[in-house]
C-alpha positions in Angstrom: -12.0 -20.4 20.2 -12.1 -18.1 17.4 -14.4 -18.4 14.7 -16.1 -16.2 12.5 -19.4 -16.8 14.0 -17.9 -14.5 16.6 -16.7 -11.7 14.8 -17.1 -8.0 16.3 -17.2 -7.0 12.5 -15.5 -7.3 9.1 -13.7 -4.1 7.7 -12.3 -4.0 3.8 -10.0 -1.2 3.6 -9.2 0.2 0.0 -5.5 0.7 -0.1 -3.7 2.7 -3.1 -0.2 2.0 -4.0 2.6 1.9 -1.1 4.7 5.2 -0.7 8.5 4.0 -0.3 9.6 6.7 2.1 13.0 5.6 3.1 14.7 2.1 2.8 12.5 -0.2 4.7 9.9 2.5 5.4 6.4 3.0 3.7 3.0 4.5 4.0 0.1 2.8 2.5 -2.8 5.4 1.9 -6.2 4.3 3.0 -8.6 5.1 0.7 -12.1 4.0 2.1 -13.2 0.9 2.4 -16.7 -0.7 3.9 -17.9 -2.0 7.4 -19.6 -5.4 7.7 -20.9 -7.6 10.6 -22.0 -6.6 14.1 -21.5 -2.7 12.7 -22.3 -1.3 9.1 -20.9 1.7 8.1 -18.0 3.0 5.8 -14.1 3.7 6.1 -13.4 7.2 5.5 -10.5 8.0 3.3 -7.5 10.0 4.7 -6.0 7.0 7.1 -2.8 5.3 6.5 -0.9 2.2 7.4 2.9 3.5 8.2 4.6 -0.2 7.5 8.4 -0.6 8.6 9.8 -3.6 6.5 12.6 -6.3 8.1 15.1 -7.3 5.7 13.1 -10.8 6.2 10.2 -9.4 4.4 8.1 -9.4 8.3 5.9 -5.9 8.0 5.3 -3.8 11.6 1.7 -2.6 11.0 0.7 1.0 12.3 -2.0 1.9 11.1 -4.7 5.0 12.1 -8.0 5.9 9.9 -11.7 6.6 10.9 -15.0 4.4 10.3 -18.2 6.2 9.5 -20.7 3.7 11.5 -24.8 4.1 11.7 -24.3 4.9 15.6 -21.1 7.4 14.6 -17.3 7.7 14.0 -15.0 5.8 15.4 -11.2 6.2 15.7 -9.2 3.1 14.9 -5.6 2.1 15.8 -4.3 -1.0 14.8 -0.9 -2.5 15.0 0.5 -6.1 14.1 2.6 -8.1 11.4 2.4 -9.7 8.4 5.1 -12.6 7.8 5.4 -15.8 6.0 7.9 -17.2 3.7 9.7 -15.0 1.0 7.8 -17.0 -2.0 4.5 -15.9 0.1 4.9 -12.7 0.5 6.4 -12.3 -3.2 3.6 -12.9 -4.2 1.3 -10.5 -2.0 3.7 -8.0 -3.4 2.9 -8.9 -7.2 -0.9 -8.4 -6.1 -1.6 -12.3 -6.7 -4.5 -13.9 -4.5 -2.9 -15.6 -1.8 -4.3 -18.5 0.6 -4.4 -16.7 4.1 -3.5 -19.3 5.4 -0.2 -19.4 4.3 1.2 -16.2 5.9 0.6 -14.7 9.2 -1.5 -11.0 9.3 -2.6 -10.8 12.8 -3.6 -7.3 14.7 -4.5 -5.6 17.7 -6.8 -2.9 17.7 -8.2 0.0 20.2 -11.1 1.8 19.6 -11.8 5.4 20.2 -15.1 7.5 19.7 -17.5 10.2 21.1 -20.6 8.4 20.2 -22.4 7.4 23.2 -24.1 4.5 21.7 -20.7 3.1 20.8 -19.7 3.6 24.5 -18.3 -0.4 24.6 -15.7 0.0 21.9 -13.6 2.4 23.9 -13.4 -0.4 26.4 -12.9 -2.9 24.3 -9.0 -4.2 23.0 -9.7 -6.5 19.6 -7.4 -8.8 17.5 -7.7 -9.1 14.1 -6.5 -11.9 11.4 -5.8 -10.0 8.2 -6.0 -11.0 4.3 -4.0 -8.9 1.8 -6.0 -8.6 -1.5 -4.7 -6.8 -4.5 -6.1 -3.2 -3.5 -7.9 -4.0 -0.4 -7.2 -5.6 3.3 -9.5 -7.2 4.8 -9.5 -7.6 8.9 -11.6 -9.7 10.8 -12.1 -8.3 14.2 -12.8 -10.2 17.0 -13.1 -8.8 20.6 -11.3 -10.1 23.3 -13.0 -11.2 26.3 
């Protein structure tokens, strides 16, 4: 059972305004963000979530950027989908606070770093359930056992 209780660690990403860059294509910069939980640290800005768009509104996530942790930097890769009704996800579009709850934002991440006390993460595959805020995601990452 997943719960937050067992969380590997909370990450907000700040997220500036999506780049359209061809129909159904678009790159959402990642501008920072912090790291909460198991791990403390920050995002570092320069990452990006490339999104692809289906005409029924379902996102393909890809996104790449880098956490600044106590123990060191990590590389993060993490891919997934957001869907839900259209009405939903309307309404994530406009920015509005929405019940997560009602839409699906689920991830899986892999971990990569140098850092020898954060050894475990590059062993490690995680899963994530997202929550789309008006300029920040937020992912709760669990690890899979």
């Amino acid at each position: 059972m997943i719960s937050a209780a067992n969380a590997l660690m909370q990450i907000d990403l700040s997220v500036a305004p999506a780049i359209e860059v061809l129909p159904g294509r678009r790159c959402i910069p990642i501008t920072g963000g912090m790291v909460s939980g198991a791990f403390k640290g920050e995002v570092l800005g320069g990452g990006a979530d490339w999104q692809q768009i289906a005409a029924d509104g379902t996102i393909e996530i890809d996104a790449r950027y880098v956490l600044q942790l106590a123990e060191g930097r990590v590389e993060v890769e993490s891919r997934g989908l957001r869907a839900g009704p259209p009405e939903v996800l309307d309404r994530l579009a406009r920015g509005e606070m929405v019940d997560p709850a009602l839409y699906y934002f689920r991830t899986a991440i892999r971990f990569k770093t140098a850092a020898a006390t954060l050894d475990r993460l590059n062993h490690l595959l995680a899963v994530s359930h997202g929550q789309r805020l008006a300029d920040t995601v937020r992912l709760t990452v669990y690890p899979v056992i």
